[in-house]
PLY file of the C-alpha trace (Angstrom):
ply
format ascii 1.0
element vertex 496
property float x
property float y
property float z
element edge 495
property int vertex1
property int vertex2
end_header
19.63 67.09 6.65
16.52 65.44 5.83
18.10 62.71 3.71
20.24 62.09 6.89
17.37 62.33 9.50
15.47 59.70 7.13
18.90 57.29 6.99
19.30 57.45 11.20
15.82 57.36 11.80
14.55 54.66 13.73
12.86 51.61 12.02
9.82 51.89 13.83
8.21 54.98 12.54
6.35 57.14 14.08
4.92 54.51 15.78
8.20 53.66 18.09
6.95 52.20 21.68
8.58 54.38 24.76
11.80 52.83 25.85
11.79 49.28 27.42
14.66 46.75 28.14
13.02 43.51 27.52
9.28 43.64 27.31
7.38 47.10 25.84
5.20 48.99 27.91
1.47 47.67 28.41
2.53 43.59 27.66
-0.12 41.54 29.30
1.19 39.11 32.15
-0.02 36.39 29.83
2.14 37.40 27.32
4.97 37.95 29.28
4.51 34.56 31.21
4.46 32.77 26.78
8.15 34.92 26.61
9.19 33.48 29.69
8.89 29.89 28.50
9.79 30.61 24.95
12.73 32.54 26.00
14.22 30.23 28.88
13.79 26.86 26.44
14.95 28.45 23.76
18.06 30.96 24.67
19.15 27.94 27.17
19.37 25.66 24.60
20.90 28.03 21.88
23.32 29.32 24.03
24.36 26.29 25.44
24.77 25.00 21.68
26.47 27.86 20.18
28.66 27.91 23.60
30.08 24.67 22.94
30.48 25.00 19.12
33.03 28.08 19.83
34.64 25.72 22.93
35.45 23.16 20.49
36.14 25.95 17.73
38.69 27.99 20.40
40.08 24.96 21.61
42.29 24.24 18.79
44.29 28.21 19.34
44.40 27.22 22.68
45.86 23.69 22.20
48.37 25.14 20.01
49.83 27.11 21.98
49.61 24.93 24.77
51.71 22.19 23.67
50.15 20.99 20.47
52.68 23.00 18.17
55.56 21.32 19.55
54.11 17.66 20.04
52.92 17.32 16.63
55.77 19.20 14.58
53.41 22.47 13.18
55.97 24.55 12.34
54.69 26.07 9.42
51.17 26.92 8.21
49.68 23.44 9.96
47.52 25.31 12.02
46.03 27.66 9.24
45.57 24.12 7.29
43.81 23.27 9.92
41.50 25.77 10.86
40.99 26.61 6.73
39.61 22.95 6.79
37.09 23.37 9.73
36.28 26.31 8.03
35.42 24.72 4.71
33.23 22.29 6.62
31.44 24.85 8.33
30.99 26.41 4.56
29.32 23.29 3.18
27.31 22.30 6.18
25.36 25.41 7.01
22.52 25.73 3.26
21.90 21.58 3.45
21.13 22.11 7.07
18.90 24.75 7.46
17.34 23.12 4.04
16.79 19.96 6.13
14.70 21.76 9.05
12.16 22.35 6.34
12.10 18.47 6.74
13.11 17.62 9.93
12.32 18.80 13.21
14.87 21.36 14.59
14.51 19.26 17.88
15.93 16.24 16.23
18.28 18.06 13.84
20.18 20.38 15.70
21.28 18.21 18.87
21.96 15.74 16.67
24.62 17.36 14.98
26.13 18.54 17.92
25.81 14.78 19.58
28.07 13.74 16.09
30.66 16.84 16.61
30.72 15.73 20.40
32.28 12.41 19.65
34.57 13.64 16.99
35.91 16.48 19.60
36.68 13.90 22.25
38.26 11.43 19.59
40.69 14.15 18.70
42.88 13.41 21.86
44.19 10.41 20.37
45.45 12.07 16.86
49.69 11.67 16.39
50.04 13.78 13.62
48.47 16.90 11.94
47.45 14.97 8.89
45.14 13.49 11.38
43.91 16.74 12.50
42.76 17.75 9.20
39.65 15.46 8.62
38.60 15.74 11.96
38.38 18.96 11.97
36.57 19.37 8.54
33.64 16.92 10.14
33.81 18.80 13.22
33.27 22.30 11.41
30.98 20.26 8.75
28.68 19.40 11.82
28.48 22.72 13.41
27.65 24.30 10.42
24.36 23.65 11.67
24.32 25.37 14.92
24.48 29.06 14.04
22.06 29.35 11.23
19.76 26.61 12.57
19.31 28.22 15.61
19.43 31.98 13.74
16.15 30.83 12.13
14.57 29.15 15.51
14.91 32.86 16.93
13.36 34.28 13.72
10.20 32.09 13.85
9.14 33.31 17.51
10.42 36.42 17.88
8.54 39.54 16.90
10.54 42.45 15.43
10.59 44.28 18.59
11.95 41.13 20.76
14.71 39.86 18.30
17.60 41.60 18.99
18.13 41.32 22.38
17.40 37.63 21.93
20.24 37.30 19.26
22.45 39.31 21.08
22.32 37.01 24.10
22.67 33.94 21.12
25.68 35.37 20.21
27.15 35.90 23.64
27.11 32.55 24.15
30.26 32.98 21.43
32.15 35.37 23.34
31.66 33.42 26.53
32.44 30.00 24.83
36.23 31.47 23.60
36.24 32.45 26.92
36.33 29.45 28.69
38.36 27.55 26.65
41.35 29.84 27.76
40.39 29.39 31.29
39.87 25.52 30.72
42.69 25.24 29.37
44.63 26.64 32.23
42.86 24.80 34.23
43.58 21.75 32.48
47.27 22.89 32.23
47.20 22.94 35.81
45.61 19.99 37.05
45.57 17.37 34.16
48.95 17.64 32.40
50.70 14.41 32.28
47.75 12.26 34.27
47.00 8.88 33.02
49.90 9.94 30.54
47.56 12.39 28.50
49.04 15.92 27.43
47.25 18.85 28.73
45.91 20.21 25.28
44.74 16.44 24.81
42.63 16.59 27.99
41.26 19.54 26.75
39.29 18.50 23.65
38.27 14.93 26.01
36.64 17.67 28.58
35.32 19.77 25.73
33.62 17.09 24.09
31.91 15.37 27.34
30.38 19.11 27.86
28.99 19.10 24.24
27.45 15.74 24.90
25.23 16.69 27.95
23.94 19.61 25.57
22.99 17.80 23.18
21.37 15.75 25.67
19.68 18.24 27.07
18.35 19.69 23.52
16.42 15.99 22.36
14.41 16.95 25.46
13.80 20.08 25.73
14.33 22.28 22.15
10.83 23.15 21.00
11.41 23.18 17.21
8.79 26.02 15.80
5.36 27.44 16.84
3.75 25.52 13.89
5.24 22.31 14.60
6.22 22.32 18.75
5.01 19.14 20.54
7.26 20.74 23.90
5.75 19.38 26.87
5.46 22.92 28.65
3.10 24.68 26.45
-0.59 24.58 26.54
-3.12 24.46 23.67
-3.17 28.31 24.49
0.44 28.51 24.52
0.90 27.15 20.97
-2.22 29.06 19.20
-0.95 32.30 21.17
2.45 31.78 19.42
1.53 31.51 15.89
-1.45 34.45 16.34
1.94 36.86 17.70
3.83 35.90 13.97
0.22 37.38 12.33
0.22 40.26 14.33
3.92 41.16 13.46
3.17 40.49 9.11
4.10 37.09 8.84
3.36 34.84 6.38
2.28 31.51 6.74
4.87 28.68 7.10
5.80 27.27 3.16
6.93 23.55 2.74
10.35 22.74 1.01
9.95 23.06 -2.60
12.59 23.44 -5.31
11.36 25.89 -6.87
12.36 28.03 -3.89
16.15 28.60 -5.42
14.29 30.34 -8.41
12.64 32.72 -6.07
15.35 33.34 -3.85
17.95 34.38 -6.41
15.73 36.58 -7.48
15.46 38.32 -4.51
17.51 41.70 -3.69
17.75 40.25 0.07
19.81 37.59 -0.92
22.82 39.36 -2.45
22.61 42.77 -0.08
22.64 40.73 2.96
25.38 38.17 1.89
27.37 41.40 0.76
26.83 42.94 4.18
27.90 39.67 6.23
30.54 38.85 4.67
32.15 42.43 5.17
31.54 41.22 8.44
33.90 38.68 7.79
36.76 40.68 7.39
37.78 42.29 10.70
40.41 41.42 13.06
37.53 40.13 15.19
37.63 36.89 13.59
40.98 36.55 14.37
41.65 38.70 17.66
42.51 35.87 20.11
44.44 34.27 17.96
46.08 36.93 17.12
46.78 38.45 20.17
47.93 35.04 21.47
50.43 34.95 19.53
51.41 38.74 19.75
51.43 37.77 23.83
53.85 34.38 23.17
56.48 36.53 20.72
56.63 39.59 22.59
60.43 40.35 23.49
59.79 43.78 25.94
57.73 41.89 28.34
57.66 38.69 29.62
54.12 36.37 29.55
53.59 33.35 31.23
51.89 30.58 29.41
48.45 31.43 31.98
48.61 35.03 30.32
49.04 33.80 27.00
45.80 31.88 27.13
43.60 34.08 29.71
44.45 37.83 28.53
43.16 37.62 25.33
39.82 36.60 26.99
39.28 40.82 28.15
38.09 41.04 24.00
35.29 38.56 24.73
34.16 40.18 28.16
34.22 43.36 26.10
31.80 42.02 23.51
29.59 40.81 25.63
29.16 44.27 27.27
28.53 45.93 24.08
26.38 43.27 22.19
23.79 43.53 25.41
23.78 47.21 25.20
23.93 47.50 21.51
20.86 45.60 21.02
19.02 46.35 24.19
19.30 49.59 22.85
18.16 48.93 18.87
15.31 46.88 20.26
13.83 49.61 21.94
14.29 52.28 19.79
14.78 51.25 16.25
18.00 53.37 15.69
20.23 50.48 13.78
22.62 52.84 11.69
23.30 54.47 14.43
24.37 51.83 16.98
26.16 50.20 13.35
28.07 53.56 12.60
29.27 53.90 16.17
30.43 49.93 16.34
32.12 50.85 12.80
34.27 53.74 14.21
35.49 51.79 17.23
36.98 48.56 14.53
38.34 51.61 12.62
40.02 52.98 15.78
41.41 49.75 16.65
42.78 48.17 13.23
44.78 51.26 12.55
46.12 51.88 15.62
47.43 48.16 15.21
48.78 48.92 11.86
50.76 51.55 13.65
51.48 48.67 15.83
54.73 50.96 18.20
52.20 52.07 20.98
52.33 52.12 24.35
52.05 48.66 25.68
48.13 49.97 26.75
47.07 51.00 24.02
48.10 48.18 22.34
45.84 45.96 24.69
43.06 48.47 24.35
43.84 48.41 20.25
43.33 44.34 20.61
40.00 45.14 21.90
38.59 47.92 19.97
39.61 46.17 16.90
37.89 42.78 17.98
34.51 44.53 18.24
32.75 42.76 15.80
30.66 40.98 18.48
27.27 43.68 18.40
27.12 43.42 15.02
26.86 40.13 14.35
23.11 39.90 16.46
22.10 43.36 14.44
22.77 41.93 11.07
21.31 38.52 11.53
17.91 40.05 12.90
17.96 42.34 9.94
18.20 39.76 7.83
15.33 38.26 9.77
13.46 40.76 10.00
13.64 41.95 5.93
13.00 38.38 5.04
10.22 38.20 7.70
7.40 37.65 4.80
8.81 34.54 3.47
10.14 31.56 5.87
12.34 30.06 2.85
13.72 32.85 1.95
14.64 33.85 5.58
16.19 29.89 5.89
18.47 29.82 2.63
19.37 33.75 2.34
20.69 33.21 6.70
22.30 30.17 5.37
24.59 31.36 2.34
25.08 34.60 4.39
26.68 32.66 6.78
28.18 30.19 4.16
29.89 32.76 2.13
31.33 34.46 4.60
32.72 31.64 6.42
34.78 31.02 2.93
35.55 34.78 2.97
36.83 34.37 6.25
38.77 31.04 5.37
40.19 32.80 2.46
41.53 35.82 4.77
42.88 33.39 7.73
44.94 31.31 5.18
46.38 34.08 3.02
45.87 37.29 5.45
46.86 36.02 8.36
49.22 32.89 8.34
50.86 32.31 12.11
54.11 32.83 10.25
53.22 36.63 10.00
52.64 37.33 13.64
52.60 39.20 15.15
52.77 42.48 12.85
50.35 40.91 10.23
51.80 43.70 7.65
48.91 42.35 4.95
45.67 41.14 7.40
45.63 44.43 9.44
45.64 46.92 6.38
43.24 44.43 4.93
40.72 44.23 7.74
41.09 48.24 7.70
39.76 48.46 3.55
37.22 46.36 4.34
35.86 48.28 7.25
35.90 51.22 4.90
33.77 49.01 2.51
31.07 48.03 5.14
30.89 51.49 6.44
29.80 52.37 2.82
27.77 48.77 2.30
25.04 49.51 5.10
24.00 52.55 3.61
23.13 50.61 0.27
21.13 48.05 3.31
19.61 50.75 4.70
18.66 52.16 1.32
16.94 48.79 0.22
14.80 48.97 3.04
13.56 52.17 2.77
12.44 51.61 -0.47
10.75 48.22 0.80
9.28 50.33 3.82
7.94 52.98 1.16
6.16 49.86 -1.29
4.43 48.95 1.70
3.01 52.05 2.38
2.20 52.41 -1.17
0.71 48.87 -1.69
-1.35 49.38 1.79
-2.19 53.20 0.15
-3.71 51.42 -2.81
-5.62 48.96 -0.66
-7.33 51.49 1.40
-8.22 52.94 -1.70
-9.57 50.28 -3.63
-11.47 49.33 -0.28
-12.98 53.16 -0.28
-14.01 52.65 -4.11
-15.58 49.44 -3.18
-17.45 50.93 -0.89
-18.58 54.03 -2.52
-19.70 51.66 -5.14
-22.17 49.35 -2.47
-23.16 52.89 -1.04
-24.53 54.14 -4.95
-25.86 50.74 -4.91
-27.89 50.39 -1.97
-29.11 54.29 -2.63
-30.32 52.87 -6.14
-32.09 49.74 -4.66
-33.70 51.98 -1.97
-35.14 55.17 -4.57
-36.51 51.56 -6.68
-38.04 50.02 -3.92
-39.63 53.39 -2.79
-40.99 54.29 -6.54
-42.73 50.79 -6.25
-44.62 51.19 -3.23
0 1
1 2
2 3
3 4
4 5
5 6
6 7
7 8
8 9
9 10
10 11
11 12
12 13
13 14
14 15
15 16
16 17
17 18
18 19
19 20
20 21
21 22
22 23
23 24
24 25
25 26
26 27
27 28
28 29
29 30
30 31
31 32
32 33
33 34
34 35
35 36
36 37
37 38
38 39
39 40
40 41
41 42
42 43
43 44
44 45
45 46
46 47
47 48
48 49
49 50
50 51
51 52
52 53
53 54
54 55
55 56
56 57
57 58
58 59
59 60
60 61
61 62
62 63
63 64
64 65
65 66
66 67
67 68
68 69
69 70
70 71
71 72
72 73
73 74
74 75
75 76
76 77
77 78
78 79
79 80
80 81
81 82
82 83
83 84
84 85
85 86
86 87
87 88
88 89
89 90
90 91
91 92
92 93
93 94
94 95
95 96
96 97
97 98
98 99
99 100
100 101
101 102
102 103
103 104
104 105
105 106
106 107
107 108
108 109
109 110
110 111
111 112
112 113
113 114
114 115
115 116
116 117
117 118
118 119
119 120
120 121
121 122
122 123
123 124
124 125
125 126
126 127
127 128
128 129
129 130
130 131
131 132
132 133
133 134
134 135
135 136
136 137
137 138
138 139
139 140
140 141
141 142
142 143
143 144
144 145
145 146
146 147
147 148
148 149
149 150
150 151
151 152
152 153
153 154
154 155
155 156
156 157
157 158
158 159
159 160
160 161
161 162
162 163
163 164
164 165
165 166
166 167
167 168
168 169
169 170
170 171
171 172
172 173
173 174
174 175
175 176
176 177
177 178
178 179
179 180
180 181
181 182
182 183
183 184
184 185
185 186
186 187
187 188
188 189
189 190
190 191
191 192
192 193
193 194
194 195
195 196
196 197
197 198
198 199
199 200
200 201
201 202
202 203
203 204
204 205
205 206
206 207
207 208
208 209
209 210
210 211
211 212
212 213
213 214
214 215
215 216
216 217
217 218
218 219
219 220
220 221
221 222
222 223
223 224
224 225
225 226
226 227
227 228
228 229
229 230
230 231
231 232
232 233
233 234
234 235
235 236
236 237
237 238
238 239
239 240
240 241
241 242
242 243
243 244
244 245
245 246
246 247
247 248
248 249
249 250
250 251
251 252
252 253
253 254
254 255
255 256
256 257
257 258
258 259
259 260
260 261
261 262
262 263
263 264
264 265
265 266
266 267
267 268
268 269
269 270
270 271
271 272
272 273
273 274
274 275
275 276
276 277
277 278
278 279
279 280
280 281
281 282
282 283
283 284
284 285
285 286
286 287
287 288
288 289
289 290
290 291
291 292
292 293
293 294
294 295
295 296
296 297
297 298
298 299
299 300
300 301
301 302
302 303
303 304
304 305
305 306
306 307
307 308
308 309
309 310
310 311
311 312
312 313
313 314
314 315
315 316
316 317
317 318
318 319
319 320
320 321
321 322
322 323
323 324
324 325
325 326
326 327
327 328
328 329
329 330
330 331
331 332
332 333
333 334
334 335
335 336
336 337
337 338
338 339
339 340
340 341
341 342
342 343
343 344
344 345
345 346
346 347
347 348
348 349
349 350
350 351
351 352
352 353
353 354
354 355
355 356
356 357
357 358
358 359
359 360
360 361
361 362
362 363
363 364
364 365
365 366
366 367
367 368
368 369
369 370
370 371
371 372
372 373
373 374
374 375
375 376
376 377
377 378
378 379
379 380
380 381
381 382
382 383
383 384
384 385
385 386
386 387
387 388
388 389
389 390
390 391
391 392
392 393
393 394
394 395
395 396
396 397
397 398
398 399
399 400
400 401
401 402
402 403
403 404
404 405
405 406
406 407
407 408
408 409
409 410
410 411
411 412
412 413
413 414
414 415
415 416
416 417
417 418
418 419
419 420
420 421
421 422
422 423
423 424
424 425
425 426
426 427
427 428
428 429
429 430
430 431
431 432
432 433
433 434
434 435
435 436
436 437
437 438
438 439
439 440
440 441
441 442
442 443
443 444
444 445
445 446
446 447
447 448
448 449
449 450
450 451
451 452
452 453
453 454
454 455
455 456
456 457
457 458
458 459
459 460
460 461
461 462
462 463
463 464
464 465
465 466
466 467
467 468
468 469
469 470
470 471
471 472
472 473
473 474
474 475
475 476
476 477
477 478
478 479
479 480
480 481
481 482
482 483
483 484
484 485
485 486
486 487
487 488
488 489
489 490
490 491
491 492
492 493
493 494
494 495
């Protein structure tokens, strides 16, 4: 019992703050008014960013079910081709990237990349054949690359440990909410735009898409505020900017380090590195990636019942409401108490519940909805395991930047891998080798964060030891000045 107690304990210590929902108990109005700013600028911008890089991401299911199948002759594994090519961009553009805000400001960087995707979103209307498609959407994916990790390590460098996972979780909403509205938009769109000026309907979607992604953009050159060592944002005092850096001192940070190569040395050397890339890319692997899509498609084959081409597109939108439920009160809840495994091993049974009850697949028509759900609960863990990465790598900035961006790489590819080979749109909508697959490794990850959790203990337990050996060599020091000064004092008197 004691070996469990220690692996479900919270990460705090015995030092855990009483329960709070966004700031902890006894925060100074000062403080809370620094947040404020720091959180509105920040989350507004990231969430408006990572929103539109899953709107032009979702965009593409939607379009393809929408019209774009039949228009441009994808009657075989075009639309896996497709998507496995956005995914390889997203592989190669997230490590150059989030090497490049070691260089350049995340200010410039970031809405940059999203200005670039913009116009390649809203050129993709014109495309008359899938061969087309494919370039596009590796330079689309290429340029987003850039959104998730870039902003991942924003969050990291003004967050304290306490105050990141609520912040991620509403990052990663913005996901959720983005998939969202790309079925609704494209109803919409279905509804009011099909056919005028002689455009398709999933056409107009990716023109309306892209115009979206501009104004962010837009709105990021102005108001993004790059780091606390390097912010020039308009809305902070001199007081604002020291108080920022002075919180990262408080919480164990290092000071910032410059690009250097021999950072790759250091980093492969690291245990974070290879535990958290495991651990993500696990992540990778569960019918969450794929549950729209999937259930899309389960929706436009289904014989028993009949869907209209609305319900098609807007059902599948109950998995993201559903995530965004869970990822607020999943890390709303680790925040304040510190209890990771056990918010993880509770996330971990419902994807379990879900996949196999798919794999069963003859259900009541219910459960089958509520299967499409449980089994698309990935969302909560994404914000927990990128603010433990954060957090573990919290003494060294490159290490944080490089081991968030080849988490993220590799299990993009992971995921491309699975999408192509896993689950092809020829298999729907049984998927009689993706759901089994997704089930295995569940059963790995449940296994994989207990090797995480053990890797930070034993961190947790070298700082104690390391700050145990301090004390003590500042004791012996001491005792040592004492004998000192008692021998300069017994010399001084035996002279007088």
């Amino acid at each position: 019992m004691g070996l469990i107690n220690t692996i479900f304990a919270s990460s705090y210590g015995p030092d855990k703050p009483p329960f709070f929902i966004w700031y902890p108990r006894g925060t100074p109005a000062s403080e809370k008014k620094l947040l404020f700013k720091i959180d509105f600028f920040i989350l507004t911008f990231g969430c408006l960013a990572y929103f539109t890089k899953w709107l032009d991401q979702a965009n593409l299911s939607n379009a393809y079910v929408s019209g774009m199948k039949e228009d441009l002759k994808m009657y075989g594994t075009e639309y896996n081709l497709a998507v496995t090519c956005f995914q390889v961009g997203t592989i190669l553009g997230g490590i150059p990237s989030n090497l490049l805000l070691t260089w350049v400001k995340p200010k410039y960087l970031l809405p940059g990349c999203e200005l670039m995707w913009a116009v390649l979103t809203v050129f993709t209307y014109k495309i008359t054949s899938y061969n087309q498609l494919y370039p596009i959407r590796f330079f689309v994916g290429f340029l987003e690359g850039s959104s998730f990790v870039g902003i991942q390590y924003v969050l990291g460098s003004w967050y304290k440990k306490n105050e990141l996972g609520k912040r991620t979780a509403i990052f990663s909403c913005a996901a959720y909410v983005g998939t969202m509205i790309s079925g609704y938009l494209q109803s919409a769109v279905l509804s009011g735009l099909n056919g005028k000026h002689g455009i398709a309907a999933w056409r107009w979607v990716f023109i309306v898409d892209g115009c979206i992604t501009v104004l962010v953009a837009i709105y990021g050159f102005i108001f993004f505020p790059d780091t606390p060592e390097t912010t020039t944002a308009f809305y902070f005092s001199e007081e604002d900017k020291a108080r920022a850096k002075e919180r990262l001192v408080e919480d164990g940070r290092e000071p910032r380090g410059e690009f250097s190569w021999d950072m790759f040395g250091r980093v492969l050397k690291t245990w974070q590195l290879y535990v958290l890339t495991i651990l993500w890319m696990f992540w990778n692997t569960t019918v969450g990636k794929v549950a729209n899509t999937v259930m899309q498609l389960w929706l436009k084959s289904d014989k028993q019942h009949t869907w209209s081409l609305y319900q098609v597109n807007n059902i599948p939108t109950a998995i993201n409401g559903w995530n965004i439920v869970m990822i607020i009160a999943a890390n709303v809840y680790v925040d304040a108490t510190g209890r990771r495994m056990v918010v993880v091993m509770l996330n971990l049974a419902l994807l379990l519940f879900g996949t196999i009850c798919l794999i069963t697949w003859n259900i009541p028509l219910g459960l089958k909805i509520v299967s499409y759900m449980f089994a698309g609960t990935d969302g909560p863990l994404s914000p927990i395991f990128m603010a433990w990465a954060n957090i573990l790598c919290s003494n060294d900035r490159q290490l944080r930047a490089l081991t968030i961006a080849i988490m993220n790489s590799c299990g993009a590819a992971l995921t491309t891998i699975i999408q192509q080979f896993l689950y092809p749109v020829t298999d729907a909508p049984k998927y009689k080798k993706g759901f089994p697959a997704s089930l295995g490794f569940i059963l790995g990850m449940c296994g994989w964060v207990f090797v995480v959790r053990y890797f930070e203990l034993r961190a947790l337990k070298g700082k104690v030891e390391d700050g145990e050996e301090v004390i003590a060599e500042s004791e012996s020091t001491e005792d040592v000045d004492s004998e000192k000064r008692v021998n300069v004092d017994v010399s001084v008197a035996g002279k007088s």
